[in-house]
C-alpha positions in Angstrom: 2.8 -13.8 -10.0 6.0 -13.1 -8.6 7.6 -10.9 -6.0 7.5 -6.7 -6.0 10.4 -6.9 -8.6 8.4 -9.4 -11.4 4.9 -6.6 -10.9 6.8 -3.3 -11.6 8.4 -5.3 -14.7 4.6 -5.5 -15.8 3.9 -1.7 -15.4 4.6 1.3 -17.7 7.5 2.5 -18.7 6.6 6.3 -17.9 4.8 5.0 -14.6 7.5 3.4 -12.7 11.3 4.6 -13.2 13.5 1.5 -13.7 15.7 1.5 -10.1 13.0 3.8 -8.4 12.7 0.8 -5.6 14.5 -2.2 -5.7 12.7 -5.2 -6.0 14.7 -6.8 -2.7 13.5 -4.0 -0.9 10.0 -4.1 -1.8 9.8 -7.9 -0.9 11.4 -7.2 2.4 8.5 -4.2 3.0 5.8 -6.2 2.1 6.7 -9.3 4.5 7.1 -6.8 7.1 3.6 -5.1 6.6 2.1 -8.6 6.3 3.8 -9.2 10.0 2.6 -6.2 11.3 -0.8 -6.8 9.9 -0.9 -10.5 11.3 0.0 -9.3 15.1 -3.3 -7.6 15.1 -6.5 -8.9 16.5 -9.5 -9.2 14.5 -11.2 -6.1 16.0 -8.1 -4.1 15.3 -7.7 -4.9 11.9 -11.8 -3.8 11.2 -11.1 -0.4 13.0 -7.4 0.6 13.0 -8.9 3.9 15.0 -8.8 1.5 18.2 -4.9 0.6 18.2 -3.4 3.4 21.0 0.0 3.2 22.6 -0.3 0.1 24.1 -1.8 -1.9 21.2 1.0 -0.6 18.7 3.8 -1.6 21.5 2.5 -5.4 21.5 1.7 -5.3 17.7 5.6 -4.1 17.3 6.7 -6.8 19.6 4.6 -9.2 17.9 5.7 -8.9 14.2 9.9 -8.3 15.3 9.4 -4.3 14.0 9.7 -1.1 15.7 6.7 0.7 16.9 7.4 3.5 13.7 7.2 0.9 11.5 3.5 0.0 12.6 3.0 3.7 13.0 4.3 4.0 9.4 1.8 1.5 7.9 -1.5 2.5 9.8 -0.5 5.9 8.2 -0.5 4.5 4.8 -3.4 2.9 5.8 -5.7 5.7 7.0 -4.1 8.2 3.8 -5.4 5.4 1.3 -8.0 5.4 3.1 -8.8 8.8 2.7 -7.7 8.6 -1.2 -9.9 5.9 -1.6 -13.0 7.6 -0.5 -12.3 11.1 -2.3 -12.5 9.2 -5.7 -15.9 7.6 -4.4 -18.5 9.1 -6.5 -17.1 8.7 -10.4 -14.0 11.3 -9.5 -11.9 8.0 -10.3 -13.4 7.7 -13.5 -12.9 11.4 -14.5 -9.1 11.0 -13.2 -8.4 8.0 -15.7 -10.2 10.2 -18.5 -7.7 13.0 -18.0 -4.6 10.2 -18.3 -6.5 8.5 -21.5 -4.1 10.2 -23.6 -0.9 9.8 -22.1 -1.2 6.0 -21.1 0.5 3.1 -23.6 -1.7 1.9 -26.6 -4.1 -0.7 -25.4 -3.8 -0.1 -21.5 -6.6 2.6 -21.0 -9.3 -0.1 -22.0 -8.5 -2.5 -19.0 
């Protein structure tokens, strides 16, 4: 498929703004997250609610980043978390019927 650059080449126009985040620097985020992500035990990764001080210290040693960057991602984490589970329940559905109209021919039937 491609790194971060060749994925917001497939999307919208009107969704992504071309120079919004450069391709170099979305690579370079990703491999960081996937480092951060790999310094974590098994248990940590199933309950992110367990990693306290201590835990986010070693993870940070672990994957070469700063402890804000791991805060950073379990941030991410737990608000697309919470996303995820306010469109439980058909709200996703009703969300994508609003944006029918405004998406590019053909891409509201996939």
């Amino acid at each position: 498929m491609g790194g971060v650059g060749a994925l917001i080449d497939k999307l919208p126009g009107a969704v992504v703004k071309k120079g919004a985040v450069s391709a170099e620097q979305g690579d370079r985020d990703l491999r960081r997250q996937i480092a951060i992500i790999n310094s974590m035990t098994l248990g940590e990764r199933r309950a992110p609610g367990i990693i306290d001080g201590s835990r986010r210290r070693r993870i940070a040693a672990g994957s070469g980043v700063q402890v804000q960057d791991v805060n950073r991602l379990l941030k991410q984490f737990l608000e697309m978390q919470r996303v995820m589970k306010s469109m439980k329940g058909g709200r996703l559905r009703k969300l994508m019927g609003a944006f029918k109209g405004g998406l590019p021919p053909g891409f509201a039937g996939r």
